[in-house]
C-alpha positions as CSV (number, residue, x, y, z in Angstrom):
1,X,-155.4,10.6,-150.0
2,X,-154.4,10.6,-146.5
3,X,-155.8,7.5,-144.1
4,X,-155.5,8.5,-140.3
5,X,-154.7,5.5,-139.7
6,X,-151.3,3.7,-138.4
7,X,-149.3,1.5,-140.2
8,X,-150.1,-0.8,-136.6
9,X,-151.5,-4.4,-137.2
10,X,-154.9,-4.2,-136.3
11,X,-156.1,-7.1,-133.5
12,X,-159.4,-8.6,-133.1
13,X,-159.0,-8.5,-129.7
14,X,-158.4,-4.8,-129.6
15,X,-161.3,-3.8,-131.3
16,X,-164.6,-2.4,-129.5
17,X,-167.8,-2.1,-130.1
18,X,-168.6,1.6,-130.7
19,X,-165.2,2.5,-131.6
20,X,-164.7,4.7,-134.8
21,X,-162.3,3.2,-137.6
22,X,-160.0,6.4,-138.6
23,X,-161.0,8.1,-141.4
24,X,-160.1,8.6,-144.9
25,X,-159.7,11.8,-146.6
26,X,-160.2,12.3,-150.1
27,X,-158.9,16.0,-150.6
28,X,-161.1,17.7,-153.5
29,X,-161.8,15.8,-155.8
30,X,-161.4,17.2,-159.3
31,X,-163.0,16.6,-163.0
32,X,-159.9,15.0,-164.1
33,X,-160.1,12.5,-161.2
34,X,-163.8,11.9,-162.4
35,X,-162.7,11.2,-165.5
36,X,-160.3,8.7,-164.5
37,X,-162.6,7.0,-163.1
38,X,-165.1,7.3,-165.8
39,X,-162.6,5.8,-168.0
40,X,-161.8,2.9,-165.5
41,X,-165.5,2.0,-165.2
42,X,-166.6,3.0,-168.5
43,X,-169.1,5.3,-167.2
44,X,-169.3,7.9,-169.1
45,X,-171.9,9.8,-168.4
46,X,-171.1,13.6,-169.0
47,X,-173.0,14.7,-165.7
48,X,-169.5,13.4,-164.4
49,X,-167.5,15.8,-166.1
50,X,-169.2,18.3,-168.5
51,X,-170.3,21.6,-166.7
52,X,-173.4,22.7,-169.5
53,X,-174.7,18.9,-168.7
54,X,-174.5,19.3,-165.1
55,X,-176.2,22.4,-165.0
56,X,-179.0,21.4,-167.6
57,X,-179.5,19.0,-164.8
58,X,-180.1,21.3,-162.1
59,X,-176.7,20.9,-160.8
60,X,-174.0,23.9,-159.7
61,X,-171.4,22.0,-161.3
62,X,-170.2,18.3,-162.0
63,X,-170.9,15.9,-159.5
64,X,-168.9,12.4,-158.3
65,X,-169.7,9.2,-159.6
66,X,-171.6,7.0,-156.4
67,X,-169.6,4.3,-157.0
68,X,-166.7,6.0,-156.5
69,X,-167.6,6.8,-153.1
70,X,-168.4,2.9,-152.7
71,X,-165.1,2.2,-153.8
72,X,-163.9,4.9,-151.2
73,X,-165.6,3.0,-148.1
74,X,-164.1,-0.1,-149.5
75,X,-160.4,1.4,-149.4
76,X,-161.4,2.5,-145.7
77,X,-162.2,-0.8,-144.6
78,X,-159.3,-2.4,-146.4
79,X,-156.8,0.2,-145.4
80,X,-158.5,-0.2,-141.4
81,X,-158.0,-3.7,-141.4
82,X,-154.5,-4.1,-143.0
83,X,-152.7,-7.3,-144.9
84,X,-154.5,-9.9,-142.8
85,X,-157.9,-9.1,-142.3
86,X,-160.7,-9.7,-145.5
87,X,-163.4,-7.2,-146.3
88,X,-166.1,-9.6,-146.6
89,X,-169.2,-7.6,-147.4
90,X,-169.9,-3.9,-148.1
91,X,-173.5,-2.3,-149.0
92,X,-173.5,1.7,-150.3
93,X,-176.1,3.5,-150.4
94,X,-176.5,6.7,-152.5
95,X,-178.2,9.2,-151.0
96,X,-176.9,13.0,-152.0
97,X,-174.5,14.0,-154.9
98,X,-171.0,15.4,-154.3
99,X,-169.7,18.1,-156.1
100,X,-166.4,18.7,-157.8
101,X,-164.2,20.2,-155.8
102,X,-165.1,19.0,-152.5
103,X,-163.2,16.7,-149.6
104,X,-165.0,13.1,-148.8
105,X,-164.5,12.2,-145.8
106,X,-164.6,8.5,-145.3
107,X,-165.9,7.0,-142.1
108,X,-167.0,4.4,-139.9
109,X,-168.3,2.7,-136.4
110,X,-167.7,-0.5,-135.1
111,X,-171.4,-1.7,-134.9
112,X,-170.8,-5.4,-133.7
113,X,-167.8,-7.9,-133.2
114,X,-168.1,-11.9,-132.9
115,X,-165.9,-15.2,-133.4
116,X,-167.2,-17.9,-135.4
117,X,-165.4,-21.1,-136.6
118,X,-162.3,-19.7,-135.3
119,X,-162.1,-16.3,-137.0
120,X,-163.1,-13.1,-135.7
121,X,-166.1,-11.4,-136.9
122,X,-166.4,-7.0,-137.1
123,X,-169.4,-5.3,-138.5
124,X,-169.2,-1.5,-138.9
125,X,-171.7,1.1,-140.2
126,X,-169.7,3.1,-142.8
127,X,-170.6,6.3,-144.7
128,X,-169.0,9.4,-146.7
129,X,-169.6,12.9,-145.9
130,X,-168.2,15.8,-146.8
131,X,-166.2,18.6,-145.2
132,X,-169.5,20.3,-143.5
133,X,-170.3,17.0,-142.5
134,X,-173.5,16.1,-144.8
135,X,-173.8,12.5,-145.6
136,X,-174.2,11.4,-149.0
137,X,-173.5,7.6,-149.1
138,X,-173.9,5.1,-145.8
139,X,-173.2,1.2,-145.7
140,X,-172.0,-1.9,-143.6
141,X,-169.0,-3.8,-144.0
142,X,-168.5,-6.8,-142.8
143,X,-164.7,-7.6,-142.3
144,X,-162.8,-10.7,-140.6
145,X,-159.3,-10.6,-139.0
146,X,-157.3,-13.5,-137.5
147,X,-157.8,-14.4,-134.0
């Protein structure tokens, strides 16, 4: 997984409204990914992983759990926002399957930024898409980082 971001402390001061957080790239994912996750979730469903179910669904082939992607936008936010910031709230919603196979791309937009109580404030609109660009999960995060 490869995170565009630096390894640079990330200031509250620095950040502006309408700037993109770096994205995330999940190359391809693949079925025995899926049923990693299946078996660290317990969801096993076999559209996740069995290619006569996925099909019988109407499906080309098997596709990635949605909370996986979730859990993806959480790991951008976290990763974005480094040791001393807190991922405070994060919504996902599902809105097209991903197939096997494909790269997630993992981004965001810094949507609003505010201090309160003496800690700094970022809201961002997040959302995964893949490599031709189609969204299929969007959220908000909001995140806090030191002053």
């Amino acid at each position: 997984m490869e995170n565009t971001a630096s390894r640079m402390k990330l200031r509250f001061d620095d950040i502006v409204v309408g700037a993109e957080i770096p994205a995330l790239v999940q190359e391809k994912i693949t079925t025995q990914m899926l049923v990693e996750w299946a078996a660290a979730v317990r969801d096993f469903f076999p559209v996740h992983y069995d290619q006569n179910v996925a099909e019988k669904m109407g499906f080309p082939t098997v596709i990635v759990h949605g909370p996986l992607k979730c859990a993806l936008l959480a790991r951008l936010m976290v990763q974005w926002i480094g040791e001393e910031g807190t991922l405070l709230e994060l919504t996902c919603e599902h809105r097209k399957s991903n197939l096997v196979e494909e790269t997630l791309i993992c981004k965001g937009k810094v949507s609003d930024k505010f201090e309160e109580k003496g800690c700094g404030y970022i809201r961002a609109e997040i959302w995964v898409e893949n490599d031709k660009g189609s969204k299929s999960a969007i959220g908000s995060s909001l995140v806090s980082l030191p002053l």
